[in-house]
Phi, psi and omega in degrees: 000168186293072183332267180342297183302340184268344144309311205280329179276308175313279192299001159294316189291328183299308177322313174291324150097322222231157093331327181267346161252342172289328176322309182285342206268291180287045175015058168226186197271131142351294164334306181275319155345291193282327146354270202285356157287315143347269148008278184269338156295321165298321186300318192265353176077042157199173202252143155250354145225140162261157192225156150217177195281019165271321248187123173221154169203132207275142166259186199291337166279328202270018161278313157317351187257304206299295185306330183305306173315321182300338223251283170319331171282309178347285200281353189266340151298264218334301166318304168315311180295320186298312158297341175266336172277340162313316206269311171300289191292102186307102191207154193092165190262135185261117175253136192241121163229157198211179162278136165327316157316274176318316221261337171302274201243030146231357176249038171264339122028279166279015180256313183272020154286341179280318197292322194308269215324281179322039212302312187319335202241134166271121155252153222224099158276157185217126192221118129221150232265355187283165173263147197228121202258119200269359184273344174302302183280346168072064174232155215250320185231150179210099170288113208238114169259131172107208204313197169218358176335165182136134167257169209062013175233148182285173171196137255196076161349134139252196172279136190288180186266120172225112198287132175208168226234154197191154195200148161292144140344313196276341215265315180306313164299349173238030197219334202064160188268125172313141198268305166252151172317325162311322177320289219301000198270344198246014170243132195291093188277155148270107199266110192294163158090179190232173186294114207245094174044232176248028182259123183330121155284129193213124177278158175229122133206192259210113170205155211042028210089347187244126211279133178224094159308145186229108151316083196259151180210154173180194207241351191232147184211177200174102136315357193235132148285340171292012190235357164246337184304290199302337184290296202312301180316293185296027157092012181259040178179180110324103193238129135310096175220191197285119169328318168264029161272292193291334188354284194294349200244316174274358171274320174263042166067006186258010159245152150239143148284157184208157230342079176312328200278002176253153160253143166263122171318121180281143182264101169356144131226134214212138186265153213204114176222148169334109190256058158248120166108213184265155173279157177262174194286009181229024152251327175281350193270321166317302200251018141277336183272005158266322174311315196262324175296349168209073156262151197311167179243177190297320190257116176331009163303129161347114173214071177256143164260154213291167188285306162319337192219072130320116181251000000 
């Protein structure tokens, strides 16, 4: 049997003074009463009411046992209640991993627009470029660009990762803009990643169906984009990066795009959270607000919206 339950039931028979009115009270048999009162009396070796068919009356142990039970019952509601409002109510701490990129600039935006909307909820960021097995590592959401393998885990679209090429104003005026992806061979480029000897860098992209490498070069190289964002802006390049990277710097104009009619093969990116139980409300309220600050477009192209002004 059921510990809790057979608690729940003795202390309905002490409250009730009967078996025959706790029965009626739990919609079960008399019978089944004594049952669970058995139960816990063979558990603890001692008699904790004596009865006869008139009459029950508690002993000096099992009054110290109903209370304890009362006690036991409480916090074991309390718990329930406290996990079921958990489950309604976005509350608790939320750990999050991303890519380095993305999660500096663009979802850190949203999160804290998410923590406005959540007082309740701590979020824990975590940003690195390795692949990261997130139920190993115990992070409730993972934003992952490229596959999404892992077992056990939803996996939640996002808007892809689509790279597009961009320059300042100041950098244009004195170079002019490449026309075609070939142009880019006679422009002083930014390069993510770092330098491997004498081996070529080449952008790829995709124009009439068909996949095109471009040989690229330049003086400047980076694992970290924010160190080619601030180089392009102040005018010392070409730079290639992610469309939802560049958003705000090409919306205020201190970047242009250049040769919007090429495309770069777009990369998946997908939010990933545990599928064990039910998710709780402060995971699913995360990766519904990523669904809508970036959602994916019909032909698998970027279509994110800004991040900051998450409803």
């Amino acid at each position: 049997m059921d510990r809790l339950t057979s608690m729940a039931v003795y202390v309905k028979a002490v409250d009730l003074g009967s078996f025959a009115a706790a029965a009626d009270a739990l919609g079960i048999s008399p019978q089944m009463v004594s049952k669970h009162i058995v139960f816990l009396e063979d558990r603890v070796g001692a008699t904790l009411l004596h009865r006869t068919t008139r009459r029950q009356n508690i002993t000096d142990i099992g009054r110290a046992f109903y209370e304890r039970c009362r006690l036991i019952l409480s916090e074991a509601e309390a718990a329930e209640g406290l996990a079921s409002e958990m489950h309604r109510h976005p509350k608790g701490l939320l750990k999050v991993n991303a890519p380095k990129t993305f999660g500096t600039l663009a979802l850190a935006p949203f999160v804290t627009r998410f923590l406005e909307k959540y007082p309740d909820v701590q979020v824990e960021v975590t940003l690195e470029d390795r692949f990261v097995d997130p139920l190993e590592e115990g992070f409730d959401v993972t934003i992952r660009v490229g596959g999404t393998e892992g077992a056990g885990l939803a996996s939640v679209p996002l808007a892809c990762y689509e790279l597009v090429v961009c320059a300042a104003p100041a950098y244009l005026d004195r170079h002019g803009a490449p026309q075609t992806p070939q142009d880019l061979t006679r422009h002083e480029c930014l390069i993510f990643g770092q330098r491997a000897g004498h081996t070529p860098c080449r952008w790829l992209f995709t124009e009439d169906g068909r996949e095109r490498e471009v040989q690229v070069s330049g003086r400047l190289y980076s694992n970290d984009w924010m160190v080619l964002m601030r180089a392009a802006v102040e005018g010392h390049g070409v730079a290639l990066g992610s469309d939802i990277i560049l958003r705000e710097e090409l919306r205020a104009g201190r970047l242009v795009r250049l040769l919007a009619d090429y495309r770069t093969p777009p990369r998946p990116m997908h939010a990933l959270y545990p599928m064990r139980g039910k998710p709780s409300a402060k995971i699913m309220r995360f990766v519904e607000g990523l669904a809508e600050a970036f959602p994916p477009r019909p032909d698998g192209y970027p279509s994110a919206r800004q991040a900051s002004g998450m409803t």
